[in-house]
MIRODREN-934209 format. One line per 5 residues: their letters; for each residue x negated, y negated, z negated of C-alpha. Coordinates in steps of 0.25 Angstrom, whole numbers, plus 5000, padded with zeros to 4 digits. Each point is the difference from the previous one (the first is absolute). Layout:
N
A) X,Y,Z  ...
END
This chain:
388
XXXXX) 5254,4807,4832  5005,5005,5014  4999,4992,5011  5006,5001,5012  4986,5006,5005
XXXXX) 4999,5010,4991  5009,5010,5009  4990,4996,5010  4987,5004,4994  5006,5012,4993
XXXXX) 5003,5004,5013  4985,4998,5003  4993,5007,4989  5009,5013,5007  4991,5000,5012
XXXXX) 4988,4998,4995  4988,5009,5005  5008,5011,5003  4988,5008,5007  4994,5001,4983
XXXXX) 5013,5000,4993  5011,5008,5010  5007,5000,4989  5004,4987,5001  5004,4998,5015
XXXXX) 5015,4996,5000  5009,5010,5005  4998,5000,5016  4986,4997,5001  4994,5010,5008
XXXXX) 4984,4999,5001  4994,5002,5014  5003,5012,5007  4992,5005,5013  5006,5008,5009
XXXXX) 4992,5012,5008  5001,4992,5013  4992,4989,4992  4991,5010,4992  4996,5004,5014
XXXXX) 5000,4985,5008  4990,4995,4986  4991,5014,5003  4999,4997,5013  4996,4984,4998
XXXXX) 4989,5004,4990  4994,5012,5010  4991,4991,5008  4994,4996,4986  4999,5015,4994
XXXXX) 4993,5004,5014  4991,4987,4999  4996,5003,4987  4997,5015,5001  4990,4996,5013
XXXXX) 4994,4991,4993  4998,5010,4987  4994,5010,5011  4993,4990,5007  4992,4996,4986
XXXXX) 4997,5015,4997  4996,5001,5014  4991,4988,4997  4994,5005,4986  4996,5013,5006
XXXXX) 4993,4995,5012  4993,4990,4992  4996,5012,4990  4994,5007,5011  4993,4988,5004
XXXXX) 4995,4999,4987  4997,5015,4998  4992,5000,5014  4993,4987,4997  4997,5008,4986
XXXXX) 4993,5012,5006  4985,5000,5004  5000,5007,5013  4984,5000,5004  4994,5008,4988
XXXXX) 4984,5005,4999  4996,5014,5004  5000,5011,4990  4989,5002,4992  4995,5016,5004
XXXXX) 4992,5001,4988  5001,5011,4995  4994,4998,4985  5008,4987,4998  5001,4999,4984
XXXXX) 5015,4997,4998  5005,4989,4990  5014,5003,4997  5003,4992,4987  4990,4987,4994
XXXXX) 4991,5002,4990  5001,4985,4997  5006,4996,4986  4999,4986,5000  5012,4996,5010
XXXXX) 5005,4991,4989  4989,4990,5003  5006,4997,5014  5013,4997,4996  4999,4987,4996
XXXXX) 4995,4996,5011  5009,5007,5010  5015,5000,4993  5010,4994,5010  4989,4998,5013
XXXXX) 5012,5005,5008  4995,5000,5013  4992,5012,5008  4993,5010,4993  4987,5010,5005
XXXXX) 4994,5010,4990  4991,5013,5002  5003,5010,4992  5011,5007,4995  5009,4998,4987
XXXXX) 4993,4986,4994  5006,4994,5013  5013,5003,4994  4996,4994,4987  4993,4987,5006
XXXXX) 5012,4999,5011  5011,4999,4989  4992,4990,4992  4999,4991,5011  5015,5003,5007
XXXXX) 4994,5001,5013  5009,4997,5013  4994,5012,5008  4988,5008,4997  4991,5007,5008
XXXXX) 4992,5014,4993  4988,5001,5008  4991,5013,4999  4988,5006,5008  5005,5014,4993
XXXXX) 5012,5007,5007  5003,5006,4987  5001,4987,4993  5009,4996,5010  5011,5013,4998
XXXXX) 4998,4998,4986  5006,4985,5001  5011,5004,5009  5002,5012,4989  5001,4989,4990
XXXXX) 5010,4991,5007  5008,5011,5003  5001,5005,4985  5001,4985,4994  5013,4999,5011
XXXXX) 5009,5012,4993  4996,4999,4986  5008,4989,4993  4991,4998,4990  4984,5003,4996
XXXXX) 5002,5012,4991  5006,5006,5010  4989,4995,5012  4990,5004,4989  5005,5016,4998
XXXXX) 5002,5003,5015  4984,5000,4999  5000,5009,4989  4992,5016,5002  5015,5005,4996
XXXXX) 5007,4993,5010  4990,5004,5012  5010,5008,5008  5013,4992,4997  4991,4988,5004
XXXXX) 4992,5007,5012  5016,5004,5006  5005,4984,5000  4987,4996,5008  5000,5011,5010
XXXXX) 5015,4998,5002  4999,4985,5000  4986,5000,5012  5006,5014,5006  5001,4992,5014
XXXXX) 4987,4993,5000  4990,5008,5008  4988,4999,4989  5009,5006,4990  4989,5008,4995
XXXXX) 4991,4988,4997  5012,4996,4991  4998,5014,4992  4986,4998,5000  5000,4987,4994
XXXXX) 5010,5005,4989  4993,5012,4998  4986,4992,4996  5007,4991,4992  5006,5012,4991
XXXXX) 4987,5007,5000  4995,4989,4996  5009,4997,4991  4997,4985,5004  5013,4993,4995
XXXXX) 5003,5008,4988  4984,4996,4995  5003,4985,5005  5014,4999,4993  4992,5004,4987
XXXXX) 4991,4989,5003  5011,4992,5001  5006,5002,4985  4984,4996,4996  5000,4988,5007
XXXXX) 5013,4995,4995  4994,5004,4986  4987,4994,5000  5001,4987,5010  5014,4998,5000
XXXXX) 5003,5005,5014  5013,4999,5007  5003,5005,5013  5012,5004,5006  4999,5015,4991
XXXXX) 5004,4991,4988  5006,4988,5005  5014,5003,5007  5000,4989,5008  4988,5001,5007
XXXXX) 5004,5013,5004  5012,4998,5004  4995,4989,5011  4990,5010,5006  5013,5008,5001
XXXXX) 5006,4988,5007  4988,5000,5007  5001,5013,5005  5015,4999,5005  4997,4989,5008
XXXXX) 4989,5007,5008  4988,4989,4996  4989,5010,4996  4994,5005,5010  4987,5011,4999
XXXXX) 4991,4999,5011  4985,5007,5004  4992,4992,5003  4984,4994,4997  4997,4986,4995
XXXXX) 4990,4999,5010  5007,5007,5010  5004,4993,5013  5014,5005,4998  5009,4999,4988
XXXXX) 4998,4987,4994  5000,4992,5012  5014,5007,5001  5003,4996,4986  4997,4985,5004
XXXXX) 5009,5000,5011  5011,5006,4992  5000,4991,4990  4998,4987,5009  5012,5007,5008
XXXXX) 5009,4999,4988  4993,4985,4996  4995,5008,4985  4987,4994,4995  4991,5012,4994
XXXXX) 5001,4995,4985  4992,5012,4992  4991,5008,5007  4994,5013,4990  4986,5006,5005
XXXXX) 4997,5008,4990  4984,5003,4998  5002,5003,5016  4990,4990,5003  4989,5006,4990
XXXXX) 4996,5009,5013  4999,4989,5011  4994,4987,5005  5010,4990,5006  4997,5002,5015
XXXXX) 5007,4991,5010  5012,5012,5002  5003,4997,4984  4999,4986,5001  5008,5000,5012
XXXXX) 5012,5008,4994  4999,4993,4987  5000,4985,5008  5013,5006,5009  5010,4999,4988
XXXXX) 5010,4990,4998  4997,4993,4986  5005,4988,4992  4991,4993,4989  5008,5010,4990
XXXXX) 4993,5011,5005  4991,5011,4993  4990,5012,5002  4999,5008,4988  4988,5010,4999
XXXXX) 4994,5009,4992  4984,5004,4999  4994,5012,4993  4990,5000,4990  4989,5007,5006
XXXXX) 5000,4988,5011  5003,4989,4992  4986,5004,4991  4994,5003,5011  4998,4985,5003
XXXXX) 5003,4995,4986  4993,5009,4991  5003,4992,4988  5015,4999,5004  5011,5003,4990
XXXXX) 5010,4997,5007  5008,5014,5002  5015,5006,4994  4999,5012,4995  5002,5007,5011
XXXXX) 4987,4995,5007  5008,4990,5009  4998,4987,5001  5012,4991,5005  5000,4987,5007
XXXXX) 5010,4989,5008  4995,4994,5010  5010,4989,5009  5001,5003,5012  4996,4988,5006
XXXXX) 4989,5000,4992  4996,5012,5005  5002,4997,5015  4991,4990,4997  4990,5007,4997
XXXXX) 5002,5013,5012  5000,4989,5009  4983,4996,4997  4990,5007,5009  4992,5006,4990
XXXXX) 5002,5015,4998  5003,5003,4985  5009,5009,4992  5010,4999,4987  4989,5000,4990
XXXXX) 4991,4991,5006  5013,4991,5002  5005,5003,4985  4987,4997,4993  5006,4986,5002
XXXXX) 5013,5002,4994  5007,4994,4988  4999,5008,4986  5014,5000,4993  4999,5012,4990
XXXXX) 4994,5013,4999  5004,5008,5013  5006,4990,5006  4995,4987,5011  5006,4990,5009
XXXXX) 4991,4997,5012  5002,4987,5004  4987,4994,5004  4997,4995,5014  4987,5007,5007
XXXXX) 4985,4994,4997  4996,4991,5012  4991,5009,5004  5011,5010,5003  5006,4989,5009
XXXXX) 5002,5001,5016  5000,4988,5009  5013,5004,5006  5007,5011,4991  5009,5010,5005
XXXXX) 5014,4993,5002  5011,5004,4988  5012,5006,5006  5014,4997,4991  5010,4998,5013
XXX) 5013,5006,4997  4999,4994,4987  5015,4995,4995
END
């Protein structure tokens, strides 16, 4: 039934959204129309806000590199040791340990700083934890140019396999030119060749990326040759610039007392810190002690360590209690251990570890507190500033 409205809101209906229906805009609707003079008057109202925001944009990448340098330069251990000039030095330029897969329950996810001797388990152990920053620390120079190698090679291959056949005999040359070419402005470009040049001779990485398949077979290893991630995040790690190779003595005046202030500078408490079997050819002398007590740490803290054999039966003839690759592993807290580097008594790992913890065969946790009669009145202070 009409009404006397219904004209009225027929009328309506006709102008209803005509911005989503033009359609239905009643003839002499005409929809906003901007002429140039106010193109140009709106252009000019919105410049002060265009010219804000691209000073601000410029003024955050300003910011983000300068604070990248900091972190880079804060990074970077500045004071190292003195070169080693022996000339007979033995070079170690892959592991020989295959039980790896013993630490990482221990260590997965640690995060924070990471020091390691040695060369490619670093990369292994460093994954496994997801270290911030990590140090490589090595009294050989050849260890050292075979690290920054690694790095380099890990940075432009996008996956393992093709990390792994860069080391390949086959590929000496094509690999050979991508190093030359990548160091061809730093002054010991030869050491660079040098390093590569025993590796291939050697035939280190290929031998050690057999072993890895053995492992994986026989104890269920995973490292970042078979696990995608972990690979990609020492890629990650790489790009970012957080692994850094350095010579240097762990009883040197020198390097680690640098690694300390780097990681107090960038408030990262040394999480895992890998010996190796380094410490089956010294006592702890105060330069040891000193170096060790100088890292920032938190109660999450480990060392690992590993000991050979011939010196673990040495002292424990009846000890079974290697791999079988000779080694024995062991985790020690680092609290626990500052605990026991702050006593008077001179001693070494194996008089310290006849104290350890058994867990299973190869493997022990240290985690006793030293005898009284190891005890000093006033023990060496424990130095954690910088911690977070």
């Amino acid at each position: 039934m009409k009404t006397r409205y219904s004209h009225k809101i027929t009328q309506l209906r006709r102008y209803e959204n005509p911005i989503q229906n033009p359609e239905s805009s009643p003839e002499g609707l005409k929809l906003p129309h901007y002429t140039l003079l106010s193109k140009i008057t709106l252009l000019l109202a919105l410049l002060p806000l265009l010219i804000y925001y691209v000073n601000c944009r410029t003024s955050a990448e300003k910011y983000t590199r300068l604070q990248e340098e900091q972190r880079l330069d804060r990074f970077t251990v500045k004071d190292l040791d003195p070169l080693d000039t022996k000339s007979n030095l033995k070079h170690f330029l892959s592991s020989n340990e295959i039980r790896l897969d013993l630490y990482k329950p221990y260590i997965e996810n640690l995060k924070g700083g990471y020091v390691g001797v040695g060369t490619d388990q670093n990369f292994t152990l460093m994954a496994y934890a997801r270290s911030d920053y990590a140090w490589l620390i090595d009294f050989d120079p050849m260890a050292v140019y075979l690290n920054r190698i690694h790095i380099y090679l890990i940075h432009i291959s996008p996956t393992f396999d093709d990390y792994a056949s860069l080391w390949e005999k086959k590929n000496y040359k094509s690999t050979l030119g991508l190093i030359m070419n990548r160091f061809s402005e730093f002054p010991d470009l030869p050491k660079y060749k040098r390093a590569w040049d025993l590796a291939y001779q050697s035939e280190a990485m290929v031998k050690r990326f057999k072993l890895f398949k053995y492992m994986t077979r026989k104890y269920n290893f995973t490292s970042f040759h078979d696990n995608q991630d972990d690979y990609q995040y020492l890629r990650q790690m790489v790009a970012q610039k957080r692994i850094q190779p350095v010579l240097g003595n762990l009883l040197g005046p020198s390097t680690m007392r640098g690694i300390a202030q780097s990681a107090t500078s960038l408030k990262i408490p040394i999480r895992v810190i890998y010996l190796s079997n380094a410490e089956d050819y010294f006592s702890y002398s105060d330069e040891f002690r000193q170096n060790i007590l100088a890292f920032p740490i938190d109660d999450k803290g480990l060392l690992l360590r590993t000991v050979q054999k011939k010196h673990m039966i040495n002292r424990e003839p009846e000890c079974n209690c290697y791999t079988e690759d000779r080694f024995h592993y062991n985790i020690q807290k680092m609290t626990n251990f500052h605990v026991w580097l702050s006593q008077e008594k001179r001693f070494n790992n194996l008089l310290m570890l006849s104290h350890r913890t058994h867990i299973k065969q190869g493997l022990s946790v240290m985690d006793k507190n030293p005898p009284k009669k190891y005890m000093k009145k006033q023990p060496l202070p424990i130095i954690t500033e910088g911690n977070p």
